[in-house]
VMD Tcl script that draws the C-alpha trace (Angstrom):
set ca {
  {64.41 44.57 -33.88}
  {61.46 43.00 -32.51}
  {61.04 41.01 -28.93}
  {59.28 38.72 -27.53}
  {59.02 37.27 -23.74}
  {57.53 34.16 -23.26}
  {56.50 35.34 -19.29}
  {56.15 32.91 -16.18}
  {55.53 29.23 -17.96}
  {56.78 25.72 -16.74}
  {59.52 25.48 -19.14}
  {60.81 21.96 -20.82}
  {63.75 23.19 -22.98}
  {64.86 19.04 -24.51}
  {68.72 20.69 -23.45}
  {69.29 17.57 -21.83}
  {65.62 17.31 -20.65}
  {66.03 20.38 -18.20}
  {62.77 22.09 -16.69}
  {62.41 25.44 -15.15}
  {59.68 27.58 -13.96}
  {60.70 30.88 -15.92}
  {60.59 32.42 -19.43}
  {62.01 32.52 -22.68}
  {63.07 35.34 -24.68}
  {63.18 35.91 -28.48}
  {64.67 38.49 -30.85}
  {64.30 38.63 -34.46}
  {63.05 34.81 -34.52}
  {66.00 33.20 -32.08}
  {65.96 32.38 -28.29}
  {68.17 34.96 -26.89}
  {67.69 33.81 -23.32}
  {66.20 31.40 -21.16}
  {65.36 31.69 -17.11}
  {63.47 33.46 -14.34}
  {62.91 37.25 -14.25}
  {63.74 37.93 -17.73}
  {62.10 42.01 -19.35}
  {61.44 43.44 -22.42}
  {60.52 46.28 -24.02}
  {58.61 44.02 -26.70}
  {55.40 42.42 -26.53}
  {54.84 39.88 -23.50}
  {52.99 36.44 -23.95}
  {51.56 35.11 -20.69}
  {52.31 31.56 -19.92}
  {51.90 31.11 -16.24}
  {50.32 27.86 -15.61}
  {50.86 26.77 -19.17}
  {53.44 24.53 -20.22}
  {55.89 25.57 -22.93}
  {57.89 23.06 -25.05}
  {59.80 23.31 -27.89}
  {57.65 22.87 -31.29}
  {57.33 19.19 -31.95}
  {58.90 17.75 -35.52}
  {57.49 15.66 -37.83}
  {59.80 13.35 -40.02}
  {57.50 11.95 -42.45}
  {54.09 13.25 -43.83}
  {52.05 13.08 -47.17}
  {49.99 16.23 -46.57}
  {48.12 15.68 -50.00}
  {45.93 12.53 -48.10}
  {44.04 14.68 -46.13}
  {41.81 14.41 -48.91}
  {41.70 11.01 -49.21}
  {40.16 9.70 -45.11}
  {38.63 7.09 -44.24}
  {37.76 5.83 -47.48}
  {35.67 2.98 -48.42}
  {37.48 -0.05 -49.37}
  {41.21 0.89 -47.77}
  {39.90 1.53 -44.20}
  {40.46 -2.24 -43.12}
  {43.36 -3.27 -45.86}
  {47.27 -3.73 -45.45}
  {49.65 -1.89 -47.29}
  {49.38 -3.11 -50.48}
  {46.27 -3.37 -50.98}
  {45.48 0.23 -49.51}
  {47.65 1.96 -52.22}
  {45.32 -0.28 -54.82}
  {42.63 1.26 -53.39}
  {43.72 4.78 -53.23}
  {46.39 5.16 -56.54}
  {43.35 5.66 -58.98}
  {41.64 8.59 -56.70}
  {44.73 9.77 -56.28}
  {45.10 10.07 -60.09}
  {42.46 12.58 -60.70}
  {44.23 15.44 -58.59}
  {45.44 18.28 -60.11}
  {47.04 21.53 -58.44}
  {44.32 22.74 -56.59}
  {44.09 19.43 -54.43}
  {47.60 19.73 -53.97}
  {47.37 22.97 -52.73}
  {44.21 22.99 -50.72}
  {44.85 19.69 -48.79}
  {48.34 20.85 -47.85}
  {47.09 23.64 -46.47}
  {44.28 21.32 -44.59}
  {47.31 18.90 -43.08}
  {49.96 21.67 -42.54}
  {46.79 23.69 -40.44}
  {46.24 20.19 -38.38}
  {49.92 19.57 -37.93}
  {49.98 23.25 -36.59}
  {47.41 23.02 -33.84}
  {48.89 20.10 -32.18}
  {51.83 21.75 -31.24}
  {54.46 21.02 -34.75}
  {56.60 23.63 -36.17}
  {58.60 22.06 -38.41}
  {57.39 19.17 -40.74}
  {58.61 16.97 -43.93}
  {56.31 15.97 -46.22}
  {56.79 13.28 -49.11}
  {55.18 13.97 -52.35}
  {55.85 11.25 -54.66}
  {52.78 11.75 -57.41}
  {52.02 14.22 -59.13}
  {48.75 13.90 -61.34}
  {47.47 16.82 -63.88}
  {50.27 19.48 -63.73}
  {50.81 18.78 -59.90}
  {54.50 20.40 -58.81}
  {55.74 20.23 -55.28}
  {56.22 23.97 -55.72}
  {52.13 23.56 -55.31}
  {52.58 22.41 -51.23}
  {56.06 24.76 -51.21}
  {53.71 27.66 -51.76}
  {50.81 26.13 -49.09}
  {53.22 26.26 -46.42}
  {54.58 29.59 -47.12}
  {50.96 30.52 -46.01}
  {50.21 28.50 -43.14}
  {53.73 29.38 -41.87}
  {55.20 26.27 -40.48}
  {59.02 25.46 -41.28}
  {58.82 23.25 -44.18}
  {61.04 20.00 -45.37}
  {59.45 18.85 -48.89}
  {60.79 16.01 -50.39}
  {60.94 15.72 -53.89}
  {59.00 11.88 -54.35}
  {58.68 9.90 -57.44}
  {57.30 6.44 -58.69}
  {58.84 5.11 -62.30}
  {57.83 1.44 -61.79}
  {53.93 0.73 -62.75}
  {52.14 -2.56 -63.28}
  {53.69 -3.21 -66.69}
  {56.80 -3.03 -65.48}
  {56.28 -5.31 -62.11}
  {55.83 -2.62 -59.98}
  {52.65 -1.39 -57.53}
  {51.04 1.96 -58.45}
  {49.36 2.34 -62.06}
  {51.26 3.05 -65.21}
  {49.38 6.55 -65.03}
  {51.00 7.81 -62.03}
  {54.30 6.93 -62.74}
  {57.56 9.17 -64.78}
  {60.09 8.91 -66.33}
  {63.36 8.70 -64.52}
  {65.14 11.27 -66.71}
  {62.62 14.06 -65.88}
  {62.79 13.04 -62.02}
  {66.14 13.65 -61.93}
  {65.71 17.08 -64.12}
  {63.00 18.28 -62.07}
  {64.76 17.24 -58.38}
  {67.10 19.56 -60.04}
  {65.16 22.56 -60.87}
  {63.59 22.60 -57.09}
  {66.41 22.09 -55.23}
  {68.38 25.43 -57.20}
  {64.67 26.84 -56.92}
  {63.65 26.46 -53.21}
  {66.70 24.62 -51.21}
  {67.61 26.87 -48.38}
  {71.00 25.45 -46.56}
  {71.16 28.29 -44.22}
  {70.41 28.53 -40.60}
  {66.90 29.03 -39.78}
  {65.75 28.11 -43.01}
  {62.35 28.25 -43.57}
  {62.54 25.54 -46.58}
  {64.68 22.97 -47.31}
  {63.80 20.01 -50.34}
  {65.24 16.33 -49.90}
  {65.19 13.75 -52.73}
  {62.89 11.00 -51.85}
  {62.40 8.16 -54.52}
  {59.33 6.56 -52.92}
  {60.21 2.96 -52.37}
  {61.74 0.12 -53.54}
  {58.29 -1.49 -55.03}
  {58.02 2.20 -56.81}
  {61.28 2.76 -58.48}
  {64.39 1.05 -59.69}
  {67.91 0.61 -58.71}
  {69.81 3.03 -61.12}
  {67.34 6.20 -60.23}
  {67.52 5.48 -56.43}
  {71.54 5.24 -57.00}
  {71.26 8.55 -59.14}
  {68.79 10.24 -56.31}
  {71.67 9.44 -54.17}
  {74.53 10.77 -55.80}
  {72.93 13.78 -56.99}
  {71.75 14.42 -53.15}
  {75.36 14.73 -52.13}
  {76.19 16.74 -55.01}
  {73.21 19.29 -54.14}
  {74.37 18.43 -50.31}
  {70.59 17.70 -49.64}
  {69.05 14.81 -47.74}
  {67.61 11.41 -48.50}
  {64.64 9.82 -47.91}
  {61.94 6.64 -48.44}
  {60.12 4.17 -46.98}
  {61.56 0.88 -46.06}
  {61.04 -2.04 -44.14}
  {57.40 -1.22 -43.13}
  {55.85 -4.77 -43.14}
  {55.92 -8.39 -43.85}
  {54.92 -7.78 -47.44}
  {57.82 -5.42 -47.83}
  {60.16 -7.49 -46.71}
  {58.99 -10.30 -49.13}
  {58.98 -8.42 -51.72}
  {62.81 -7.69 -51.37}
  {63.83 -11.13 -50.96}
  {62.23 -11.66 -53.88}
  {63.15 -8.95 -56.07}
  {66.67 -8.47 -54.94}
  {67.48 -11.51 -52.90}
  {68.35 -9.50 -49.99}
  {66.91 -7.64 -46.96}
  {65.81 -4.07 -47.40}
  {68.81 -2.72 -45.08}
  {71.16 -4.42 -47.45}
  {69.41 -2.98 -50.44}
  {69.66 0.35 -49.25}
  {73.24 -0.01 -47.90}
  {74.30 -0.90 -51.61}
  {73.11 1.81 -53.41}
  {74.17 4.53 -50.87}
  {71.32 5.47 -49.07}
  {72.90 5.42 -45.28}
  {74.31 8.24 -43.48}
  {73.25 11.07 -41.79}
  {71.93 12.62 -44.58}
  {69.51 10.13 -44.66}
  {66.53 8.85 -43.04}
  {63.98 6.22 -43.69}
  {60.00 6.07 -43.07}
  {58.63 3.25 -40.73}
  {61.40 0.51 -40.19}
  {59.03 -1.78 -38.41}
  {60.99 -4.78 -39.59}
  {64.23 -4.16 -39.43}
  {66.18 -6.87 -37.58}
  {69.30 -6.48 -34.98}
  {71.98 -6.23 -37.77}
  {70.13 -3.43 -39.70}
  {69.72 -1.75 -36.32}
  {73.27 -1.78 -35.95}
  {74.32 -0.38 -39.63}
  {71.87 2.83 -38.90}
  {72.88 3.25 -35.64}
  {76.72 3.31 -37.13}
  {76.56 4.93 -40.39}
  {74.35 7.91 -38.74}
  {70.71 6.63 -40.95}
  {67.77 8.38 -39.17}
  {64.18 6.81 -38.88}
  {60.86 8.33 -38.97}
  {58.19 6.44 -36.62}
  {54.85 6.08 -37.73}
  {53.30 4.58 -35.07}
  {49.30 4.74 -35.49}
  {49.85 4.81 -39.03}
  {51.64 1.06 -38.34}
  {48.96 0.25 -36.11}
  {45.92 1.30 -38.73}
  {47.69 -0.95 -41.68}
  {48.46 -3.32 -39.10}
  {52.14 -3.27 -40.16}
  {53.25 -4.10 -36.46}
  {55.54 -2.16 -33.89}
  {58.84 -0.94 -34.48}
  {61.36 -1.77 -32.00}
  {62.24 2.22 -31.23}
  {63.87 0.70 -27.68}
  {66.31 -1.24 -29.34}
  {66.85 1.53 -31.97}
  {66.95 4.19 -29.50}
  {69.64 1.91 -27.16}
  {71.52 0.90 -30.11}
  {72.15 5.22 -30.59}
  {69.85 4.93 -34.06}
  {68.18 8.65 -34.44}
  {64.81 8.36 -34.08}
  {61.99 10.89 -34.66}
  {58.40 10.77 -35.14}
  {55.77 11.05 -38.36}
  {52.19 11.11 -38.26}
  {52.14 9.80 -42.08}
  {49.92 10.22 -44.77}
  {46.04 11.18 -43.53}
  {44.60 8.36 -45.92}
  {46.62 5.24 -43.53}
  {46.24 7.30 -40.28}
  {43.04 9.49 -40.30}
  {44.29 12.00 -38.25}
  {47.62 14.49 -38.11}
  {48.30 15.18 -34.39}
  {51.70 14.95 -33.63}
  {51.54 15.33 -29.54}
  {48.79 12.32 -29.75}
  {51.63 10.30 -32.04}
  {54.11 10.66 -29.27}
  {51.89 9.58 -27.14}
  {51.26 6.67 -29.31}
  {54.84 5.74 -29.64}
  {55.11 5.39 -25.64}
  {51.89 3.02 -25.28}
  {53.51 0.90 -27.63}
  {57.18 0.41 -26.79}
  {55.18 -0.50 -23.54}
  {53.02 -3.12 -24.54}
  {55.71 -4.74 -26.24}
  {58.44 -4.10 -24.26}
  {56.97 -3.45 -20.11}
  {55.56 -0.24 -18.66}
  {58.96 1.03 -17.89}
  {60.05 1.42 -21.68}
  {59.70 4.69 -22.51}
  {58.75 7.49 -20.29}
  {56.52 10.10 -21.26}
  {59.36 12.77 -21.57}
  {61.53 10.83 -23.62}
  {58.31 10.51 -25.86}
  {58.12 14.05 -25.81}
  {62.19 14.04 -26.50}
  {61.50 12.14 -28.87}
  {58.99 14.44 -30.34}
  {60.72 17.37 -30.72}
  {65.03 16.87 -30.47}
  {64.68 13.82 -32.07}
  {63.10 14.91 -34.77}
  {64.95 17.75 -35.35}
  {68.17 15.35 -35.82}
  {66.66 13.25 -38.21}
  {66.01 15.90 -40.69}
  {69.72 17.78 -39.70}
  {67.83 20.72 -37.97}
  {70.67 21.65 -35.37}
  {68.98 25.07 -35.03}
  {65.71 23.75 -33.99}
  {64.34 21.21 -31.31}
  {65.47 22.70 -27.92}
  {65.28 25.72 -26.30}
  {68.16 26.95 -25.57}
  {70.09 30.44 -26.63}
  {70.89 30.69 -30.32}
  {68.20 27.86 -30.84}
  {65.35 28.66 -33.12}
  {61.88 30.29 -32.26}
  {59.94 27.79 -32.55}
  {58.15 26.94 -29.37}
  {54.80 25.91 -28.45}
  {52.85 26.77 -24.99}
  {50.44 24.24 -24.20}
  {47.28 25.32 -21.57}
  {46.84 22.66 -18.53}
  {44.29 24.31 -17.09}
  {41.56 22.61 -18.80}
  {39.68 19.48 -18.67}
  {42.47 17.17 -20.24}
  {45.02 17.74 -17.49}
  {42.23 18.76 -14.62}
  {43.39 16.29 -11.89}
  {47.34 15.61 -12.87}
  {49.80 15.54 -10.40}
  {52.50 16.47 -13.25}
  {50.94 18.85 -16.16}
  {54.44 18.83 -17.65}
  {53.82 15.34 -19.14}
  {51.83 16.02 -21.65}
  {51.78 12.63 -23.16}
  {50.22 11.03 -20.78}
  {47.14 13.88 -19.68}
  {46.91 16.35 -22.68}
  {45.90 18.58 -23.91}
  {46.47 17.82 -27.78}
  {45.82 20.76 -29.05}
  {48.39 23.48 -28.78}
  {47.43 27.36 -27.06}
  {49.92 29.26 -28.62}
  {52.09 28.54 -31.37}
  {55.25 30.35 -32.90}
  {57.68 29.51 -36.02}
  {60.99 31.41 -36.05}
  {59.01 34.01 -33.85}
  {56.40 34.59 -35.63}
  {52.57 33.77 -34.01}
  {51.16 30.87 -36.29}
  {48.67 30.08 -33.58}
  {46.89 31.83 -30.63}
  {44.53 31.03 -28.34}
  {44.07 27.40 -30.14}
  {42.92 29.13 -33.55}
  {45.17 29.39 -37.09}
  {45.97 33.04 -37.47}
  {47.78 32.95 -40.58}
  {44.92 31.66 -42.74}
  {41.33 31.50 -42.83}
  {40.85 27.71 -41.54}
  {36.87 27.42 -41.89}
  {37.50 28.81 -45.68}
  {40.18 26.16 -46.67}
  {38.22 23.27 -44.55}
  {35.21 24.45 -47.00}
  {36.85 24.04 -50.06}
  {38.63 20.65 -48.64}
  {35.53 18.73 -48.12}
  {34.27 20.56 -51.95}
  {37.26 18.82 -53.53}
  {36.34 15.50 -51.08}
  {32.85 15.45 -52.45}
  {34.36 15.99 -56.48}
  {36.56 13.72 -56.15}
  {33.65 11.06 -54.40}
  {31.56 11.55 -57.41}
}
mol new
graphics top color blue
foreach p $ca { graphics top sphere $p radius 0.5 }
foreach p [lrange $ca 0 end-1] q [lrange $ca 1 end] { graphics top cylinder $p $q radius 0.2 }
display resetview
């Protein structure tokens, strides 16, 4: 048995947005209790004048683009005609990139305070497997929800990305198979679980994201794509299916609770209403929305209309950066610029962030801490320059810091002092930009 007590920090547990000056303690990788004057005979982690939070969550990633930043030619394009840009780098990867740059986003994720991510791989170039970023983030140490992607629609066929990138929908389905029975872990505290995740209408057709769903609730795993993310998406189902993308998706079974969709930016009132009602989770994006210029999702309408709502950071090729605390942040500046300054409040970003998340991808066990909840928590240090000045450290969104002191995953240390301890960042960042500067040339 091994302990740990979280000593003397300003406490927000997301159990119904309670705070306490106090501590937490955790056995074998679960809160056993929270509160003031709590011993141990284990090992004891100062956090007096630190703020500790639950880990944040992020609903929708695609670690492999942290390869792919700020690159000439997509920095200043919309959706569409980003992909064009990036599909035929994206084509020369191979295992190693897989690897390497999932280890690169996972590491960033890490040190801005997230324990538990998704991630959406939907190419896979050269012998590229998901088990490739499976086997990343056993390293790094973060609790990991891969999604098995895929794109079967190139240009011949009408669709967006290249005829080299895309499969065949047979072996999709046969290899969604094989990782689910290989790496799917229903159990509490699970440190993986794998979704199905077709990548998008304008990627794939009708019959395989019907079969993704039905073999999804055979497998009893979740759903997941992108829909609804701008005006071009939205034309482009009008015109290829003479319907909106909420109907689309409706039709072919993908709404529920074991499913949740990427962006949403344009869904209207009535497609609001079917999520909030059938259970559909979203994943906000928000500076990825704001770099494509995609627009602003209505998350106050969502969020009033009882639609589960957590956060993403996206894809480090349409966002340039993977720091979940300074995405929640994000999310509150705009619900207030389109909606008034009393929108959202920088707790229910931070809700948002962490509880919210956790729903969307079914995590019970995780988001909140709270007895018989997960350990993964993250203690955030107000002392510095960031917060130097604020009247309330505890809101984090609005003063910092954004980058985490201490970070632990189902107990274990993944981050102290503000440095990766479970791999040898400068070493991977090294090979990163190697693989950058390859892939350049």
């Amino acid at each position: 048995m091994s302990e740990i007590l979280i000593r003397g920090g300003h406490v927000l547990t997301m159990d119904q947005r309670a705070e306490f000056e106090g501590d937490v303690l955790i056995r074998d990788g679960v809160i056993v209790a929270v509160g003031p004057g709590l011993t141990t005979q284990g090992r004891v982690v100062q956090a007096r004048g630190r703020v500790v939070t639950p880990g944040l969550v992020n609903t929708h990633h695609h670690l492999y683009q942290s390869l792919t930043r700020a690159v000439p030619g997509g920095q200043d394009a919309l959706l569409f005609g980003w992909l064009k840009t990036l599909y035929p780098i994206w084509a020369k990867f191979g295992p190693e990139e897989i690897f390497t740059s999932t280890q690169v986003g996972l590491a960033e994720l890490a040190l801005s305070g997230c324990t538990l991510t998704s991630d959406h791989l939907y190419l896979y170039p050269n012998g590229s497997r998901l088990d490739d970023s499976i086997a990343a983030a056993a390293e790094v140490g973060l609790r990991f929800h891969p999604t098995r992607g895929a794109m079967s629609i190139g240009e011949s066929d009408g669709g967006l990305p290249p005829d080299s990138l895309v499969e065949r929908e047979p072996a999709i389905l046969e290899d969604m198979i094989r990782l689910v029975d290989a790496h799917h872990d229903p159990r509490p505290g699970a440190m993986v679980r794998v979704g199905l995740a077709p990548c998008s209408p304008f990627s794939v057709s009708r019959d395989l994201m019907r079969e993704a769903a039905i073999l999804a609730r055979d497998k009893k795993v979740m759903l997941h794509t992108h829909l609804a993310e701008n005006d071009e998406d939205i034309a482009y189902s009008l015109a290829k299916f003479g319907c909106r993308p909420g109907q689309y998706v409706e039709d072919l079974g993908w709404t529920g609770d074991d499913v949740w969709h990427a962006h949403c930016v344009k869904l209207n009132s009535s497609e609001i209403a079917m999520f909030a009602g059938s259970g559909t989770g979203i994943a906000h994006c928000p500076c990825s929305n704001c770099r494509l210029g995609s627009g602003i999702a209505p998350i106050r309408q969502m969020r009033d209309a009882g639609v589960k709502v957590g956060l993403g950071v996206d894809g480090s090729a349409s966002n340039d950066m993977g720091n979940l605390i300074a995405e929640a942040r994000q999310a509150m500046l705009l619900q207030r610029v389109s909606r008034g300054a009393d929108a959202m409040s920088a707790r229910e970003a931070l809700e948002i962030a962490t509880l919210g998340g956790a729903r969307v991808l079914g995590r019970d066990d995780c988001g909140m801490i709270a007895p018989g909840k997960r350990a993964d928590i993250a203690i955030w240090d107000t002392s510095g320059i960031e917060s130097a000045g604020s009247w309330d450290p505890a809101a984090l969104v609005l003063a910092g810091p954004t980058r985490v002191h201490d970070l632990f995953v189902e107990g274990r240390q993944v981050v102290g002092s503000g440095q990766m301890l479970t791999i040898d960042l400068p070493r991977v960042i090294e090979r990163q930009n190697h693989l950058a500067r390859r892939l350049a040339a």
